[in-house]
Structure formats: C-alpha cells, structure tokens
C-alpha positions as CSV (number, residue, x, y, z in Angstrom):
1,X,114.1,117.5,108.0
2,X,110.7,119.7,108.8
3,X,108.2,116.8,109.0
4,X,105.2,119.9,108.5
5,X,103.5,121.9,105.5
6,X,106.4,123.2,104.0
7,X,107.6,119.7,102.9
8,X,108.1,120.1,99.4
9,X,109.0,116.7,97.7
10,X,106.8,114.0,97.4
11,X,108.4,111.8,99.6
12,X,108.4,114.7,102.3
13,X,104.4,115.1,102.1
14,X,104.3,111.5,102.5
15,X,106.5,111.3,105.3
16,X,104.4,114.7,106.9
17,X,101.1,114.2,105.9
18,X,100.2,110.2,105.0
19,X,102.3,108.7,108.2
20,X,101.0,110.5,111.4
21,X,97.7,109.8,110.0
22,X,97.9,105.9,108.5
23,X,100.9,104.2,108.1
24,X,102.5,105.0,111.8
25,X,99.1,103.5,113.6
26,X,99.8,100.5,111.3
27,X,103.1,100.0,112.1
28,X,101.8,100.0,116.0
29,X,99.6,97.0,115.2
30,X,102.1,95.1,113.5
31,X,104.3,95.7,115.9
32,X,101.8,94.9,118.6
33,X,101.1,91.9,116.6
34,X,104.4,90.4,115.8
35,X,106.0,91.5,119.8
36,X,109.4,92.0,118.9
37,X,112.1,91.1,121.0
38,X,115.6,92.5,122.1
39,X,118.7,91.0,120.3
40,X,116.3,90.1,117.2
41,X,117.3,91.0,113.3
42,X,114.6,92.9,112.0
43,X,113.7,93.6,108.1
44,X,111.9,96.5,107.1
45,X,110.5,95.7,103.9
46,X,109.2,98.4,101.4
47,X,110.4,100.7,104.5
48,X,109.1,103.8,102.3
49,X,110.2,106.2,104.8
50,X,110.4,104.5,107.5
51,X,107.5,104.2,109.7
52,X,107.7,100.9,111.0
53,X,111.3,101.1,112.2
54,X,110.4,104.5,114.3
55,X,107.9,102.8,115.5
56,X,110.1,99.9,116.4
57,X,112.8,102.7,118.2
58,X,109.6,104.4,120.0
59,X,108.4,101.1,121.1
60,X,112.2,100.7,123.0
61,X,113.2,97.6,120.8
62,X,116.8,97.1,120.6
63,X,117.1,94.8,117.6
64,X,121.1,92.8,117.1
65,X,120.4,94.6,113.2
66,X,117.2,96.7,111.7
67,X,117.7,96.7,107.4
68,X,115.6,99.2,105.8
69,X,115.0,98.5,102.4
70,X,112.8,100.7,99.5
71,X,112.6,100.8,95.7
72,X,112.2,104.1,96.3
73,X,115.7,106.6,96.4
74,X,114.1,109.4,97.7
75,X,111.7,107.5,100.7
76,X,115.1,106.3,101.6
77,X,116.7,109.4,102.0
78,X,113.5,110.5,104.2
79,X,113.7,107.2,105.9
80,X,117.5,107.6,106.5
81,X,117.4,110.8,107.8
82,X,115.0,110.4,110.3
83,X,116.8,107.4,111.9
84,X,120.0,109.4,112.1
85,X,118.2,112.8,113.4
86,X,116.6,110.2,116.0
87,X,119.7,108.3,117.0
88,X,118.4,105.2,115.1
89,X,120.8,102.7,114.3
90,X,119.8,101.2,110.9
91,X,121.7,100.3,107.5
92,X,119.7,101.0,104.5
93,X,119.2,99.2,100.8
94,X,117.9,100.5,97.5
95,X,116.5,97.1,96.0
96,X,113.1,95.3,94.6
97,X,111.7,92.6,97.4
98,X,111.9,90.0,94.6
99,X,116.1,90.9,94.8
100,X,117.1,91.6,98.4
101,X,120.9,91.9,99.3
102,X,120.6,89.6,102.9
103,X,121.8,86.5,103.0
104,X,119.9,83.5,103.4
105,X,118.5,83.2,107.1
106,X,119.6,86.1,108.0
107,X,116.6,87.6,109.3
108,X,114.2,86.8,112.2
109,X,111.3,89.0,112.3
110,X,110.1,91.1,108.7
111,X,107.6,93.9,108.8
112,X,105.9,94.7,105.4
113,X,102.7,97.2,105.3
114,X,100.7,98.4,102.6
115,X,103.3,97.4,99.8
116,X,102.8,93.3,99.0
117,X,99.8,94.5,96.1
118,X,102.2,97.2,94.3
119,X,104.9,93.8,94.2
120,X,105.3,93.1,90.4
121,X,105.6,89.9,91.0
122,X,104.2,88.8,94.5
123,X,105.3,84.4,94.4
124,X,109.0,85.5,93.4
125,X,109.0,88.2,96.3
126,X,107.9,86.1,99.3
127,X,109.8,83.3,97.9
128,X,113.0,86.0,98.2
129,X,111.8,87.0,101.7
130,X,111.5,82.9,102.4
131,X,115.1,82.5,101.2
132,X,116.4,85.5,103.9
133,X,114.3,84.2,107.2
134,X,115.7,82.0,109.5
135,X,113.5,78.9,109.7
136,X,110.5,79.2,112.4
137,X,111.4,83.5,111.1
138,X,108.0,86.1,112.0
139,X,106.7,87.9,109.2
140,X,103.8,90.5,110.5
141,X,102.1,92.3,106.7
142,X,99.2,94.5,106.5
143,X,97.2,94.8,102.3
144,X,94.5,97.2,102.7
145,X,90.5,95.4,101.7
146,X,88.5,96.5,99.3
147,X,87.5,100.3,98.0
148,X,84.3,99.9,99.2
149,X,85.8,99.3,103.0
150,X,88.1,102.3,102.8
151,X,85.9,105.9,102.3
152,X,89.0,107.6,102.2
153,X,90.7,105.7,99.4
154,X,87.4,105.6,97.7
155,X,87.2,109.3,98.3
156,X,90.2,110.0,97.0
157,X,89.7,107.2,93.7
158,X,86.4,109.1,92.4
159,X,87.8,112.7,92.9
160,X,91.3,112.0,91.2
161,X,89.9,110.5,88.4
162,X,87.5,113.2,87.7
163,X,90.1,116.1,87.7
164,X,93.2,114.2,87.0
165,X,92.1,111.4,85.0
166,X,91.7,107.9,84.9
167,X,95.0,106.8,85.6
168,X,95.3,109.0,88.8
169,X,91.7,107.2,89.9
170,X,93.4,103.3,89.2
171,X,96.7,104.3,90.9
172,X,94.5,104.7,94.4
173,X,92.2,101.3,93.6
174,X,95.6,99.6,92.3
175,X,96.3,100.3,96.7
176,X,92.8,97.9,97.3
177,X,94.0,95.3,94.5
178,X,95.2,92.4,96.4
179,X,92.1,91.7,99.0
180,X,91.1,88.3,98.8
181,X,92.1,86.3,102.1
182,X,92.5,82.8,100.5
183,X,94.6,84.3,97.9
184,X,96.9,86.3,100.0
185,X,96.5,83.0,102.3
186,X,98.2,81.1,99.2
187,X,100.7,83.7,97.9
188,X,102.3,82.6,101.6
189,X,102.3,79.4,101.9
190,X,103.0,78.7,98.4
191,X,106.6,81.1,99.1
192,X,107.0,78.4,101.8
193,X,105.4,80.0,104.9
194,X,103.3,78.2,107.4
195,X,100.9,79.2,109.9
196,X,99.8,81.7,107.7
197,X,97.0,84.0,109.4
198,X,95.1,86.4,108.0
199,X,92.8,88.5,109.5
200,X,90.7,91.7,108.8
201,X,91.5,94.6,111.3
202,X,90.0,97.8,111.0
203,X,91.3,101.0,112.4
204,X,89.7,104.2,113.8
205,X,91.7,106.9,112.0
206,X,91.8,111.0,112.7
207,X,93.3,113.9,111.6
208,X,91.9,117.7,113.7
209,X,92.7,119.6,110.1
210,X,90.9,117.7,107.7
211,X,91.8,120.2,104.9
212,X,95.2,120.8,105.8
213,X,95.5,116.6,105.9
214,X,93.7,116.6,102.2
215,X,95.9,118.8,100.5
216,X,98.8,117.0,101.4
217,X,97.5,113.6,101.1
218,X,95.9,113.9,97.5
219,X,99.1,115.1,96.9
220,X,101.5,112.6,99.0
221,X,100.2,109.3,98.3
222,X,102.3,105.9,98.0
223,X,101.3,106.1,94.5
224,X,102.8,109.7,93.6
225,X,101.6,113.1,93.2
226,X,98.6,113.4,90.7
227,X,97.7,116.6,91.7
228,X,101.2,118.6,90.2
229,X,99.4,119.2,86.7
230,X,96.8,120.7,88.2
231,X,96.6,124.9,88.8
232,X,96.8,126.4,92.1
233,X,92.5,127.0,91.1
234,X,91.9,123.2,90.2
235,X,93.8,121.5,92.9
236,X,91.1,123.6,96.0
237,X,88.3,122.5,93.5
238,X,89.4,119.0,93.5
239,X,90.2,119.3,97.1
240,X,86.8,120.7,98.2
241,X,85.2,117.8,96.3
242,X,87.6,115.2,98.4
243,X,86.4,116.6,101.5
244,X,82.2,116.2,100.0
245,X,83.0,112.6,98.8
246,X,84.2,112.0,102.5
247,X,80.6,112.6,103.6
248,X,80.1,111.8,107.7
249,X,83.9,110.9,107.6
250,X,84.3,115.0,107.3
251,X,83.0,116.9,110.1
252,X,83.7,119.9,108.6
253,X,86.8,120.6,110.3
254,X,88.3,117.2,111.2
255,X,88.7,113.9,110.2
256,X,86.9,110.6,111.2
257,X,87.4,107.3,109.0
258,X,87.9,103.5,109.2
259,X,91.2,102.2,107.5
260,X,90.4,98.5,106.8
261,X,93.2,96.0,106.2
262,X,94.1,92.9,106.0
263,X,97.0,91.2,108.4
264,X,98.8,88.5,107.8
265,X,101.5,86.8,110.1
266,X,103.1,83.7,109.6
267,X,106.3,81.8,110.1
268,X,109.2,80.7,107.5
C-alpha cells in the first residue's frame, strides 16, 4: 500500500497523514513507557491501523504473540497489510474491547492510545481487558486532555463545525471527552487494576508541509471524513481557515504544535 497523497480511503489518509505526524510518536512513548520485553504476549487494542505494533517491530521486540484488534474492518485491512509488507508477524481480530476473543490471562502487556473515550461503555471494556491479562499484566494507555490543551484539535473543532456542521465540530471534541485524571484514575481500578498512574505528557509535534498535512488530516481523522460533502471550492476555504485557527502553531509553511495527553499505566 502507497502510505502518500494518493491514499484514497479514509483509513488510507489516516494511515498516511494522521500517523507519521501523532499517533506513531505516541506509540514511542508508550512503548518507552511500558519497556517491552522479548518472549512477552502483546495486545494491541483499538490497533486502528496499526501504529503501535510497527512501532513495536521498529523498536526490535520479538513478542511470543502480538493480537491486533479494531472495530474498524477497513483500519484492519491497513493495519494487516502493513505487518505483512513489513514481515510483521501478527494475527488480527474484528471485535469491540468490551467483547475480545482472548482467553482469560492470556495477555501480558496491552497498548491502547487515543481510543478508551470513543469506548461505548468504558467499566465493561477494561473489566474485558482485566479478564484477558495475566495477573501482575502491563497496560500502557494514552486519552488526549482537554480542547483547550490541544490547538490542533481545537483548530480543527471550530473550523469543521463552521463549514460542515455541528456534528463534524462534536466528533473532534468527542476525541478530548474523557480528561479528568481521577476519573480515568477510577475507570481502572474499578476494572480491577492497581497501580494505576496517570500522568499528563505533552508532545512537541511537526509536520514540514503544513497544508499538505491539513488536507489530509481534516479529512483522515479517527472520527471519519467530514470534509466528503464539501466541493473541491469549500474544502481549500475550510482548509485555509484550519491553517488561520492554528495561529503561531502555522508558520506558514510548516507545522509546530503541542499534542497533550494523558498516560495511564497500571497492572492487572
């Protein structure tokens, strides 16, 4: 698969624009964070398309088994298609976190980033992810913080609901929906985990072509395209107006932003 400008599906423009840029340096810092070992099986849940165990292949880890598992069919076929193209060994599930297809302790280390807030119903997912760690199991998560911590997000809220509407605005704040320590400090240890930290961690992010990143990211995100209704006219009016609501964070060529999130580890 051409991971470049002519990626065509959403998941593709995800996978080419979203994860260089965010979700890869993430999955370094959860990675860094939870320092996975040899021999080790490793979850990778709400895998979209598959950052965290490229990262994991990159980083030379040589896991016993790596389960990729997504709600979504088509980050899956992404995710799945990278791993083979790279020689990554990895078995893949379509499935909801609150209904995984693992059987109890089976795993020892879970990676989960940016997905626990879009979980319809958080408890009765980490409760399922309890049931498949082995006791004294790693879990390493990152939940991004508030709007108000993330220009880009907020960038991309105000502009999308202006052209696209209000529901294209919510689906970016719905990403900065779960960012209250204590309560993701309870969702946790209420599933059964224990030493539960969380912690903020804020990322220096770039991207050279900040245009080139904005057209594919307005119309890659996590939360689906809400730019396809728009003309060919509408979409470089609502794109030019990204780039102003970006303010110092636009140099007028490049990118420059902070990606603020909260990290939790803790241990089943």
């Amino acid at each position: 698969m051409a991971h470049s400008a002519t990626a065509t599906t959403f998941a593709e423009r995800y996978e080419s624009t979203l994860v260089p840029v965010i979700f890869r340096p993430w999955a370094k810092e959860l990675i860094r964070r939870a320092n996975p070992r040899d021999g080790e099986a490793i979850l990778d849940l709400a895998c979209g398309t598959g950052a965290v165990t490229m990262e994991l292949a990159a980083a030379g880890v040589r896991p016993a088994s790596l389960t990729c598992i997504d709600i979504s069919p088509d980050m899956l076929a992404v995710a799945e298609t990278r791993a083979r193209e790279a020689g990554v060994s990895a078995t893949f599930h379509e499935a909801a976190a609150d209904s995984l297809p693992l059987h109890n302790a089976s795993v020892e280390l879970a990676f989960c980033q940016q997905a626990l807030q879009f979980f319809p119903d958080k408890v009765k997912a980490l409760h399922e992810l309890h049931r498949v760690m082995v006791p004294g199991g790693r879990v390493a998560f990152c939940v991004s913080t508030a709007l108000s911590d993330n220009p880009l997000l907020d960038a991309q809220a105000r502009t999308l609901e202006k052209h696209a509407g209000a529901e294209a605005g919510n689906a970016v704040r719905a990403i900065c929906s779960l960012t209250d320590p204590g309560m993701i400090r309870e969702l946790f240890e209420e599933a059964g985990f224990s030493h539960v930290e969380v912690e903020r961690v804020s990322l220096a992010l770039t991207h050279p072509d900040a245009r080139t990143f904005a057209a594919g990211a307005m119309g890659g995100m996590h939360t689906g395209d809400k730019l396809s209704p728009l003309s060919d006219a509408e979409r470089g009016v609502c794109i030019a107006e990204f780039l102003s609501a970006l303010g110092e964070c636009f140099d007028g060529t490049a990118l420059h932003f902070p990606h603020v999130s909260n990290v939790i580890t803790a241990r089943a």
